[in-house]
C-alpha positions, 0 to 999 in steps of 0.5 A: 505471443507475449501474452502467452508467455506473460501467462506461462510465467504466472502459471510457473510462478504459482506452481513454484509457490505452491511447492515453497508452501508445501515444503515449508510446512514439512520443514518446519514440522521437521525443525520443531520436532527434530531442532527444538528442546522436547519441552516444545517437540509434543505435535499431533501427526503430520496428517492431522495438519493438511487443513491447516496447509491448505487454508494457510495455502489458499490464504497466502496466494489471495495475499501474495495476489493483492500485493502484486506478487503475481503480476510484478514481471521486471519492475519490482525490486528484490527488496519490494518482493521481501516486503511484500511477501512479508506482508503476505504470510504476516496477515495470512498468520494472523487470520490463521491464528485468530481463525483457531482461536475462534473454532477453539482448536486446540490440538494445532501448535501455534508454535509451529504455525509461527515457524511456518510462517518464517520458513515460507516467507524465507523459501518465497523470497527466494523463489520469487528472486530467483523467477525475477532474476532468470526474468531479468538475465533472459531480457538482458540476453534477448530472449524476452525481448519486446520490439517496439515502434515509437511514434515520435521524435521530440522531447516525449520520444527522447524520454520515453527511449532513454528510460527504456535504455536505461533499464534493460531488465524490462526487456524493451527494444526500440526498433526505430521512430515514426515520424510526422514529417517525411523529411525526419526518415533517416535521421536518428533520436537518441540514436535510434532511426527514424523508419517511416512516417505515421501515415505508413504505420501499417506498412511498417507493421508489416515490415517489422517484427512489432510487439507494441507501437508507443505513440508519443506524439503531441496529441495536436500534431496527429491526425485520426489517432483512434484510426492509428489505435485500431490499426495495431488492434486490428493487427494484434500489436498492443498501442500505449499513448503517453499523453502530454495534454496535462501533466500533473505536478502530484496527481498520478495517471491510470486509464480506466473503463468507466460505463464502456467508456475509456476514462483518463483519471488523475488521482492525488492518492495512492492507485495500488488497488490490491495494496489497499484492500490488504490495508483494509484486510490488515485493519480488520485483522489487528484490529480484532487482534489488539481488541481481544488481547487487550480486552482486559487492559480495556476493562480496567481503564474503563473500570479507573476512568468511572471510580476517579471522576464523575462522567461517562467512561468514554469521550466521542466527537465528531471528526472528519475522515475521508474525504470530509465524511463525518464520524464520531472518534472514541477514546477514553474520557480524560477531561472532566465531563465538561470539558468542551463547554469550557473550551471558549475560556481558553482559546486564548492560551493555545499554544499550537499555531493554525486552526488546532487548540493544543494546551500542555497543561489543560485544567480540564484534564484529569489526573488519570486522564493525563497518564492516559494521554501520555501512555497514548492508552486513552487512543485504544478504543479507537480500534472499534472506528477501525473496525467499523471502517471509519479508520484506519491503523495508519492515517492522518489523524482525523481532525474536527469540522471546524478545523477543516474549515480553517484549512487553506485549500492545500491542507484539505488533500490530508482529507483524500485518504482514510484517518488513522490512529497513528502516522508520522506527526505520532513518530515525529515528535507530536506536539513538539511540532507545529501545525504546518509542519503537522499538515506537509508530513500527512501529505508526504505519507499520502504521497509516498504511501505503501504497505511497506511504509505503514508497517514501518509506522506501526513498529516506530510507534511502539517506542514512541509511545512506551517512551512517551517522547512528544506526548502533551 
């Protein structure tokens, strides 16, 4: 029954969707041709724009896939949805608009396809809040419940029943306890009673109306609990195990089928999946973005960087990015051509503490090479190791293998997540801060990471860097 509802809701919620997509593109076809001064109303006929809707269309509900919309039932905040749908249309837009370009189409206004945008995202935010609210308010009332057995009644039960009080927008309603001992039938736990034992689950299944059992048990105190698994599978009832054998400090739990085995896995990087590939997506998009506008920003410091000082137009070095895979990073060259051979001579003048030479006033740094670094302009080429996937817009920044192999055991997890071009120690101050420093704020962005948080970086950073505030 839940599943059919679960189901019900997806389909009323794409539904839904498809309608704000519709009536959004006729809203803002009307607002541009009816609202805006006549300079900006010129607009072929409606008609001419339904490939347009239907790619946008079919775009934006893959997105809204990805980031969860479609599955985030009672736990996603509004805010979360406002995020995420942002995220959603702000991709969908920009494939679109690269997608013109490329076919050269020149009859579509991407003036109004900027407007679409905006009026989509404001009628989905509203869409979603609403389904989540109606959502919410049949829970509190008792119409979407979902009737729950928990097998237990130690410190694992207690919390496992006082998060579900605790949120009752989720619909949870905890039936009653089952207990290892006989003498516990009667008592309460956190003022639920104790029903049964576990040896008589079946009997209670039967006795009660149950939508899920949550065995939260010590594992050690539990006989047969695959027997226990396959009785509420052979009954229809859904079993949850909240596994107390381990509990990691940083490391987040998922279950997982691995060669049609059931795995535990514990991971100290992020699990959103749809999250990620939209990251990944976003990569792609923007990059190939910031690559074509500013190709000729690109072809006049490459053209500066050769008249200025003798040497190749670009400087690569090996950096270690994910998980220790070594690539070549890119920048514009800003050193003199040998540079790296006269490294050794100042490692006595580094002025950044730990494994990473840092040096204000370097001699090996060119005139333009200096104004290149603290504009940020030299990082630019960095996008084509975007592009080929050995970076990422947001990320630790990729450091060298020899770096790495100062690191002290707790530094390497910075390695667990793909490098970027820009993260907090670029907003946080740069060189001003020291190396440690430097190493906890990567693990706090892998730790905290989002699509949310990386859109954050990315607009923190334009001041950062128009501002130069912490450059060398």
């Amino acid at each position: 029954m839940y599943r059919e509802r679960s189901d019900l809701t997806l389909r009323i919620g794409f539904a839904l969707d498809i309608g704000m997509i519709v009536l959004g593109f006729l809203l803002a076809y009307y607002i541009k041709t009816n609202w805006l001064p006549s300079e900006y109303q010129g607009l072929a006929q409606i008609q001419e724009y339904g490939w347009i809707v239907l790619i946008y269309m079919f775009l934006l509900v893959g997105m809204m896939y990805l980031t969860g919309l479609y599955t985030f039932g009672r736990t996603m905040g509004y805010t979360d949805i406002a995020v995420n749908v942002f995220l959603s249309v702000a991709v969908t837009i920009t494939v679109l608009t690269l997608l013109l370009f490329v076919l050269k189409v020149q009859t579509i206004s991407r003036f109004l396809v900027f407007i679409y945008g905006i009026v989509s995202w404001a009628l989905l935010v509203a869409e979603k809040s609403a389904l989540k609210s109606f959502i919410n308010t049949m829970a509190r009332r008792g119409v979407t419940i979902r009737n729950i057995l928990v097998c237990g009644s130690g410190s694992i039960a207690e919390h496992l029943i006082e998060s579900v009080k605790r949120r009752p927008e989720l619909g949870y309603r905890v039936l009653g306890c089952v207990d290892v001992d006989p003498g516990r039938i009667g008592s309460e736990v956190m003022g639920v009673p104790v029903v049964g034992i576990v040896d008589r689950l079946d009997d209670l299944l039967n006795d009660f109306s149950v939508d899920e059992v949550f065995f939260a048990i010590p594992s050690h105190l539990v006989q047969n609990m695959d027997k226990l698994v396959y009785l509420c599978e052979e009954v229809g009832v859904r079993a949850n195990i909240v596994w107390d054998i381990y509990k990691p400090s940083i490391a987040k739990t998922s279950v997982r089928n691995f060669l049609d085995m059931p795995v535990l896995t514990f991971t100290a990087t992020p699990l959103q999946v749809g999250q990620l590939m939209v990251k990944q997506l976003m990569d792609y998009v923007l990059s190939v973005a910031g690559l074509i506008v500013l190709a000729p920003l690109l072809a006049a410091v490459a053209l500066a960087v050769k008249l200025t000082s003798p040497g190749p137009v670009f400087f690569s070095q090996v950096r270690s990015g994910l998980n220790g895979r070594t690539f070549k990073m890119i920048k514009f060259r800003t050193m003199v051509a040998d540079a790296e051979q006269r490294k050794e001579e100042l490692l006595d003048q580094n002025e950044m503490s730990g494994p990473v030479f840092k040096m204000k006033k370097d001699p090996r740094i060119t005139r333009l090479g200096a104004f290149l670094r603290n504009s940020s302009i030299d990082e630019l080429p960095q996008l084509f190791n975007v592009l080929k996937g050995e970076m990422s817009l947001v990320g630790p920044r990729p450091p060298i293998p020899e770096e790495v192999a100062n690191y002290e055991r707790w530094q390497r997890r910075r390695l667990s997540m793909k490098p970027g071009i820009t993260c907090f120690w670029q907003i946080s101050g740069r060189n001003q801060i020291d190396f440690e420093e430097w190493m906890r704020l990567d693990l706090k962005y892998i730790d905290n990471w989002s699509l949310r948080l990386d859109l954050v970086i990315l607009l923190k950073t334009v001041p950062v860097v128009i501002l130069r505030r912490g450059a060398a």
